[in-house]
C-alpha positions in Angstrom: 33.0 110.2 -0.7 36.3 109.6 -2.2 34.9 107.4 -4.2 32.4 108.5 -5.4 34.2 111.6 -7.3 35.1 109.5 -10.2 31.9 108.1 -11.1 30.1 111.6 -10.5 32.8 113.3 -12.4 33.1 111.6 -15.6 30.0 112.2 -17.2 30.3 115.8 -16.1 33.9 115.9 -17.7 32.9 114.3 -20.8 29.4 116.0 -21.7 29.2 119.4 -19.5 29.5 122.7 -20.9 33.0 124.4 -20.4 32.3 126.0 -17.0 31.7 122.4 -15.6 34.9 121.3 -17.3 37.0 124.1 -15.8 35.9 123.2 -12.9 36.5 119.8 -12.4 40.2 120.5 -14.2 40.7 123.1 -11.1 42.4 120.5 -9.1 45.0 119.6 -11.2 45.8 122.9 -12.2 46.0 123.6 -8.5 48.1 121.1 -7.6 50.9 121.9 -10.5 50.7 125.3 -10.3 51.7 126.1 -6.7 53.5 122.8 -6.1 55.7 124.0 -8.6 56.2 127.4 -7.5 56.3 125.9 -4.0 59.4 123.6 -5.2 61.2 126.2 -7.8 60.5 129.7 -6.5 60.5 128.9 -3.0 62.7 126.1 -2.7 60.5 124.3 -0.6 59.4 120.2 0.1 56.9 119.6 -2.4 55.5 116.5 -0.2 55.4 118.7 2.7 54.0 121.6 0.7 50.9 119.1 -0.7 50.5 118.1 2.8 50.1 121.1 4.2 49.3 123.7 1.5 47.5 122.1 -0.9 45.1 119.1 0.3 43.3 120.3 3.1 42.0 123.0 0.3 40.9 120.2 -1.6 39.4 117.5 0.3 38.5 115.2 -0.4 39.7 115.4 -3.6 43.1 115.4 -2.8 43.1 111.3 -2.3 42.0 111.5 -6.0 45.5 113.8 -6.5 49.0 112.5 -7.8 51.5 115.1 -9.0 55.5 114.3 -10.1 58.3 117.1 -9.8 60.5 117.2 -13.5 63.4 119.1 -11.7 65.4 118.7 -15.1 62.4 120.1 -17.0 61.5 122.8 -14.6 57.5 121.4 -14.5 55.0 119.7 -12.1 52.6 117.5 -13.8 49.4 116.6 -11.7 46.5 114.0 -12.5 43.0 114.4 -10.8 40.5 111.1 -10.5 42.0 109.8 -14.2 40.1 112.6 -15.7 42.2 115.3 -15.9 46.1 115.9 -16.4 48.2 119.4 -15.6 51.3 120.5 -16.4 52.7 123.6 -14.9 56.4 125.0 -16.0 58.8 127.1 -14.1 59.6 130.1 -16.1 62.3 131.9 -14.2 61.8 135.5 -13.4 58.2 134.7 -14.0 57.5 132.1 -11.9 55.4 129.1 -12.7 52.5 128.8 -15.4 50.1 125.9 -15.9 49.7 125.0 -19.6 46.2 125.0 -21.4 45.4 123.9 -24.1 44.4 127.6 -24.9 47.8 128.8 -24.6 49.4 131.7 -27.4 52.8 130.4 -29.0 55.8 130.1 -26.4 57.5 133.2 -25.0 60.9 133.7 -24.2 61.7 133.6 -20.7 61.9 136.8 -19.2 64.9 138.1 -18.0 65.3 140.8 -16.2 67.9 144.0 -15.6 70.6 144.0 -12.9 68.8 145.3 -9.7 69.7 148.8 -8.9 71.2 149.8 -5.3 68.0 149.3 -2.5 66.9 152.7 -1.1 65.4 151.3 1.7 67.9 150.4 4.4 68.7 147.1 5.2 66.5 146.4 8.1 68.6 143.1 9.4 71.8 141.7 9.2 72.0 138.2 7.4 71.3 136.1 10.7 67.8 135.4 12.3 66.8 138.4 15.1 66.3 136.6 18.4 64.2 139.1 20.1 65.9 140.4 23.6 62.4 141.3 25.3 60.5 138.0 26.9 57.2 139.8 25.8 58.2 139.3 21.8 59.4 135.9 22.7 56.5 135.1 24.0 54.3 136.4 21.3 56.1 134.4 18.7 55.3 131.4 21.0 51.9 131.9 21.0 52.0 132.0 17.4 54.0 129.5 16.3 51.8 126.8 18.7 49.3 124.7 18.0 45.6 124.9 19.0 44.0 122.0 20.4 41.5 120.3 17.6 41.8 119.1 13.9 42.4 122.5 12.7 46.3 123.1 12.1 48.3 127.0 12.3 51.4 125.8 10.3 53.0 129.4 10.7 55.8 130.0 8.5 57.4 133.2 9.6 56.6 135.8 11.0 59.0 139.4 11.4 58.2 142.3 13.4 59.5 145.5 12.2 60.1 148.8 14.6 60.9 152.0 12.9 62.6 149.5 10.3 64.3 147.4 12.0 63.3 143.4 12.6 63.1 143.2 16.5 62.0 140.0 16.5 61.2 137.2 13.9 61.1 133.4 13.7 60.8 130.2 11.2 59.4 127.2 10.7 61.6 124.0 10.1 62.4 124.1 6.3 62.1 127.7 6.2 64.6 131.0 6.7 64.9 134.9 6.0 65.6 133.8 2.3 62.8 131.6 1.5 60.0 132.8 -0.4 56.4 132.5 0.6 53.5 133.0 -1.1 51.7 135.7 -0.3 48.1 134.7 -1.4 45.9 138.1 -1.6 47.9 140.2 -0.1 49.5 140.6 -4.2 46.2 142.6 -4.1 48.1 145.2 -2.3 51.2 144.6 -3.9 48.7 145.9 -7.2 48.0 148.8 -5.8 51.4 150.1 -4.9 52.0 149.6 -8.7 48.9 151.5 -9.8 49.3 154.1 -7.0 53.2 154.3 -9.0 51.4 154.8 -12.3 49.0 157.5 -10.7 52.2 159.2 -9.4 53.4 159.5 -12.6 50.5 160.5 -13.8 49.8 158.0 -15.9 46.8 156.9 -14.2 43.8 158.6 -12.0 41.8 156.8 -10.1 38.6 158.0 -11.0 39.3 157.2 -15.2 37.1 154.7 -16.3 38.6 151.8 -18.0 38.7 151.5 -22.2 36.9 148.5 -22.6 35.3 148.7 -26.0 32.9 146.0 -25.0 31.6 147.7 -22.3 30.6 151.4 -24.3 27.0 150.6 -24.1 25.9 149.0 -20.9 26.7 150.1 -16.9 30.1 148.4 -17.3 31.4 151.7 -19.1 31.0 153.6 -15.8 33.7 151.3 -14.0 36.6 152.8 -12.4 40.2 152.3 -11.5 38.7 153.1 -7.8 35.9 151.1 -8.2 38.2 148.1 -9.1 40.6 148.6 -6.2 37.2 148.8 -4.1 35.9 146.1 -5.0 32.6 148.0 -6.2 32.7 147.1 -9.9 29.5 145.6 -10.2 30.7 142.8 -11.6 28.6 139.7 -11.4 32.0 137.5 -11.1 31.7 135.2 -8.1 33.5 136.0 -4.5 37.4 135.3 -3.5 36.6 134.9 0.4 36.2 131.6 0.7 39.0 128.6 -0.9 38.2 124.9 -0.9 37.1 122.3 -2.8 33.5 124.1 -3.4 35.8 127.3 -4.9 36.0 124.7 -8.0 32.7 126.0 -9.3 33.5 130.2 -8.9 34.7 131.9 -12.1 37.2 133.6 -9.8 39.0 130.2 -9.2 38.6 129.0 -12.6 40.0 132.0 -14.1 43.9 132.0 -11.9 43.8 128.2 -12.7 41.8 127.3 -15.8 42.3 129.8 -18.5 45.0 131.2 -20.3 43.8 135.1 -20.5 42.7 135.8 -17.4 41.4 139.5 -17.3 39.7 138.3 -20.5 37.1 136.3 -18.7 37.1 138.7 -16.1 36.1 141.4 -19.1 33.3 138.9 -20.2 31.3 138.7 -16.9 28.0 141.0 -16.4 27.1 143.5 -14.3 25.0 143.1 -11.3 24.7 146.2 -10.3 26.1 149.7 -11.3 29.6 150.6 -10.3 30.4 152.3 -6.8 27.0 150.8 -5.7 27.7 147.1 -4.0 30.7 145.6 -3.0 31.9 141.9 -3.7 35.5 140.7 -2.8 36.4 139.4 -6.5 39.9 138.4 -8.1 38.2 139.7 -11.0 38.8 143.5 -10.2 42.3 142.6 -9.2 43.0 141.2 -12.6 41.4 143.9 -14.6 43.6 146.5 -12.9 46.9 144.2 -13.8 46.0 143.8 -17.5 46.3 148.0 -17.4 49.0 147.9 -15.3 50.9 145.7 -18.4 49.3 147.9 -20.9 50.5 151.1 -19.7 54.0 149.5 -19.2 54.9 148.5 -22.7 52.3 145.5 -23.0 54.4 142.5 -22.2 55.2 140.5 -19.7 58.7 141.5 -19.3 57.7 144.8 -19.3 55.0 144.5 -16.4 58.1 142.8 -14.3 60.7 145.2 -15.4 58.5 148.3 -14.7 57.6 146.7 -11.1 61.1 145.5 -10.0 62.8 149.3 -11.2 59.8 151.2 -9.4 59.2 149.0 -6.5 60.9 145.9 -5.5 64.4 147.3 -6.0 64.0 150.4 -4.3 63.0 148.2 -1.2 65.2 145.7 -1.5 62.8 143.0 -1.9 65.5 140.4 -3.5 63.5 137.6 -3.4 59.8 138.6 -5.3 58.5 137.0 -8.1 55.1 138.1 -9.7 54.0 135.8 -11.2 52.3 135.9 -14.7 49.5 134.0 -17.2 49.9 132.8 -20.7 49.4 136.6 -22.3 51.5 137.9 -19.7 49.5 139.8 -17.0 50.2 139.7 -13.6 48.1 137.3 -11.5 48.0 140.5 -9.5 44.9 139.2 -7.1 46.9 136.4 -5.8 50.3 135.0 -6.7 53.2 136.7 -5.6 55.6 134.8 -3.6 58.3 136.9 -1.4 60.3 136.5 2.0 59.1 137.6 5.1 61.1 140.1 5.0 60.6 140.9 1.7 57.3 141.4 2.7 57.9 143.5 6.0 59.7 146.1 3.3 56.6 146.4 1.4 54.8 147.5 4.5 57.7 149.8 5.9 56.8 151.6 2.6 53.2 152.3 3.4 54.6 153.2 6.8 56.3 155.6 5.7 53.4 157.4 3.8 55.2 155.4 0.3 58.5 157.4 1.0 61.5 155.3 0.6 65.3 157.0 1.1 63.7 160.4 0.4 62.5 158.9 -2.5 58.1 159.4 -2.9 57.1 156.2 -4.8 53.4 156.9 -3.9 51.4 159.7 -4.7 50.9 162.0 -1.5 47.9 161.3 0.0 47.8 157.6 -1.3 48.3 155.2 1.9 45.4 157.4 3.4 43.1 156.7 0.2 44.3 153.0 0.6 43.5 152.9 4.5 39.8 154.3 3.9 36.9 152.3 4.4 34.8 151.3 1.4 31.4 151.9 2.2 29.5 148.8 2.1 32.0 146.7 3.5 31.5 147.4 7.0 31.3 143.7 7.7 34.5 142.4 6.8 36.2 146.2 6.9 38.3 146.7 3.4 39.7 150.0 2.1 41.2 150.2 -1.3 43.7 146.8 -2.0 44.1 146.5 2.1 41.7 145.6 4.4 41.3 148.2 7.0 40.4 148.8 11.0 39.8 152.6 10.1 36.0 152.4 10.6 35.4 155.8 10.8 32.1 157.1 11.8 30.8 153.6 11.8 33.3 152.7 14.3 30.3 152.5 17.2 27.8 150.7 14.7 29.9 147.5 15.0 31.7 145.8 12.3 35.0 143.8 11.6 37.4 146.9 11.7 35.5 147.5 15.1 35.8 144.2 16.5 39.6 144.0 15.4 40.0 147.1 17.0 38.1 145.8 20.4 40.6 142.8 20.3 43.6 144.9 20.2 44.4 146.3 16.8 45.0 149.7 16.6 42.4 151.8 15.4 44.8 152.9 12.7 46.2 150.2 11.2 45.6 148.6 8.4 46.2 145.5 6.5 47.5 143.4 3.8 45.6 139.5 3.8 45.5 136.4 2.3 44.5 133.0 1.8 45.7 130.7 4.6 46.5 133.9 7.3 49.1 135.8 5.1 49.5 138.8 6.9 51.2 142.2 6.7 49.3 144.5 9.5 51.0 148.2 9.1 50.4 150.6 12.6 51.2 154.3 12.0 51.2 154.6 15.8 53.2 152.3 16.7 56.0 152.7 14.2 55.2 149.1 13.7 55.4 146.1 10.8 54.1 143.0 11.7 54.3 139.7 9.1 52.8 136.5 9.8 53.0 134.1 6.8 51.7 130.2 7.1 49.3 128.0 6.3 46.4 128.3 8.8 43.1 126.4 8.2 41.2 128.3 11.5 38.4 130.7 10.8 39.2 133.9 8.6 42.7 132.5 8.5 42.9 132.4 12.3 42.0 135.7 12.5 42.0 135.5 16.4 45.5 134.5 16.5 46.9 137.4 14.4 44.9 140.0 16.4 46.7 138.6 19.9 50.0 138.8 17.9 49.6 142.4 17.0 47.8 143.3 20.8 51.0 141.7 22.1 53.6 143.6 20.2 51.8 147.1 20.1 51.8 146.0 24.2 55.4 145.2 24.1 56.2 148.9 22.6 53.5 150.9 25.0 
């Protein structure tokens, strides 16, 4: 099959209208966008990162793959089949961009204020917390092992958090407390808490309809910031659940790695249905809601990444987050933030804590609640508002995935933030507890089994 890609690519490349050429340019972009966030943000192996992060996404066009790491130049270039070359820079603060032929004139790289004190306590000392009860060390072993069969777990981290403190945690080979991770979809969530800031400040509702002036005469006007956050735009702008080498073809792929203004595309699509009325898991709605976030934060991309370190990382002493942004300066909010595990266990102490920090509200009263609530219409794969959710509510006896999650262990309560590959924050009111398991699994729903034994054995551990 190999092969066979050039041949059937070529003419495609050559002759096929711009979605075809997207597409078959998604590789490339692919491969030099995260290899070089993998290799400048998080300081990782970019062979190892290919290896495990980014070919078995692609196969099998990742024998077609070759990429080079310009550690002088701060860029990853990547070639795909002969057909298509990608160059992706490191931008500091910013992370990395891949370059397009559609790109605006060069911005200065964005540099960012001395980060004020952290409200949030520190919730470790600097060394790695070896837990003292055999039950947590025997949860991490269960997830840190391999399952019998083709299909690799590659965990990365994980950190349990108890009334906000790390009781346990471990690493990978490669990989410590201050390596960053990428955090796939759960960035999704990370969008909310911004917009849920905004709405705070009142700012923002989320029942306004967005101003897009395109949109005045059709369904599209009735959108919402809720329905975005739902997922219940309407949008006719392909589905984010799935990621390999037939993802090429979606808009929602093409758009993170094949086009300089993202939400713009996103703006573009068509309705297929009024808004509030169907639900489709899109990077679409994600990327409308971080174009407003920049707009209501000064319009740039410094200002999008000032407003969310001063309001949000900062006050948690997340020291290691970088959002990253496209060529016009939005937030990839849908996908590409990458953070430590720990990093990532303070975001969820946050929404433990009802989005108090240090006696400090950064969310609106009433928001983690709103976030935690079932959408209707997404029974099947249980999704709230920017988290995914085991609240099922009265549909919890009509079956489900927040009722089987909560059959296999998971606290009726909790809720979660998910991403590609098993990135996982799960947040449990009732336990006091923050779980984070970050890695690169390639087992159904992101080895969905495996993370509901490793919350069923901590919640067990604490009981």
């Amino acid at each position: 099959m190999p092969r066979l890609l050039p041949t059937l690519l070529l003419p495609l490349a050559l002759t096929a209208c711009d979605g075809v050429r997207r597409a078959v340019a998604v590789p490339a972009h692919f491969t030099s966008h995260q290899i070089c966030s993998a290799v400048f943000v998080g300081g990782l192996d970019a062979d190892t990162f290919f290896a495990q992060g980014v070919a078995p996404q692609m196969r099998p066009g990742d024998a077609l793959t070759r990429y080079e790491v310009d550690r002088a130049k701060g860029t990853v270039t990547a070639h795909f089949a002969g057909l298509v070359k990608s160059t992706a820079v490191y931008e500091g603060p910013a992370g990395c961009r891949v370059l397009t032929a559609e790109d605006p004139p060069p911005r200065p790289r964005v540099t960012l204020p001395p980060p004020a004190p952290p409200l949030l306590p520190a919730i470790a000392g600097p060394a790695v917390v070896t837990p003292t009860d055999p039950a947590l060390t025997a949860a991490l072993d269960r997830a840190f092992a391999e399952p019998d069969g083709a299909a690799r777990r590659w965990t990365k981290a994980v950190v349990i958090l108890r009334e906000g403190k790390v009781v346990a945690e471990r690493y990978a080979p490669g990989v410590g407390v201050d390596t960053p991770l990428i955090g796939w979809s759960m960035t999704k969530s990370v969008t909310n808490a911004l917009i849920g800031i905004l709405v705070r400040r009142g700012e923002l509702t989320v029942d306004q309809r967005l101003e897009v002036p395109a949109w005045d005469h059709d369904v599209r006007r009735d959108i919402t910031v809720d329905s975005l956050l739902r997922m219940t735009s309407g949008l006719d702008f392909g589905q984010s659940l799935t990621a390999d080498w037939t993802s090429m073809a979606d808009p929602t792929t093409q758009m993170v790695y094949a086009r300089a203004d993202m939400a713009a595309m996103v703006e573009a699509a068509p309705a297929k249905a009024a808004s509030g009325q169907a639900w489709t898991y899109s990077n679409g709605n994600t990327l409308l809601l971080s174009r407003l976030i920049k707009q209501r934060t000064g319009g740039g991309g410094a200002d999008v990444l000032a407003f969310a370190h001063r309001e949000l990382f900062d006050p948690l002493g997340m020291e290691h987050a970088t959002l990253e942004l496209d060529a016009t300066g939005t937030p990839i909010g849908s996908s590409h933030m990458w953070a430590t595990a720990r990093d990532w266990a303070r975001f969820g102490q946050l929404f433990l804590d009802d989005g108090v920090v240090g006696g400090r509200r950064l969310l609106p009263e009433g928001w983690v609640d709103y976030s935690a609530r079932l959408t209707p219409g997404s029974e099947d794969f249980g999704y709230g508002a920017g988290f995914w959710t085991n609240r099922a509510g009265p549909d919890a006896d009509k079956g489900g995935a927040a009722a089987r999650r909560v059959r296999a262990g998971m606290p009726a309560d909790s809720f979660m933030a998910r991403g590609n590959q098993g990135q996982s924050i799960v947040i449990i009111p009732s336990t006091r507890l923050v779980i984070v398991r970050l890695g690169m699994s390639y087992l159904p729903e992101g080895d969905i089994l495996a993370l509901e034994r490793l919350v069923a054995d901590a919640v067990a551990a604490f009981k």
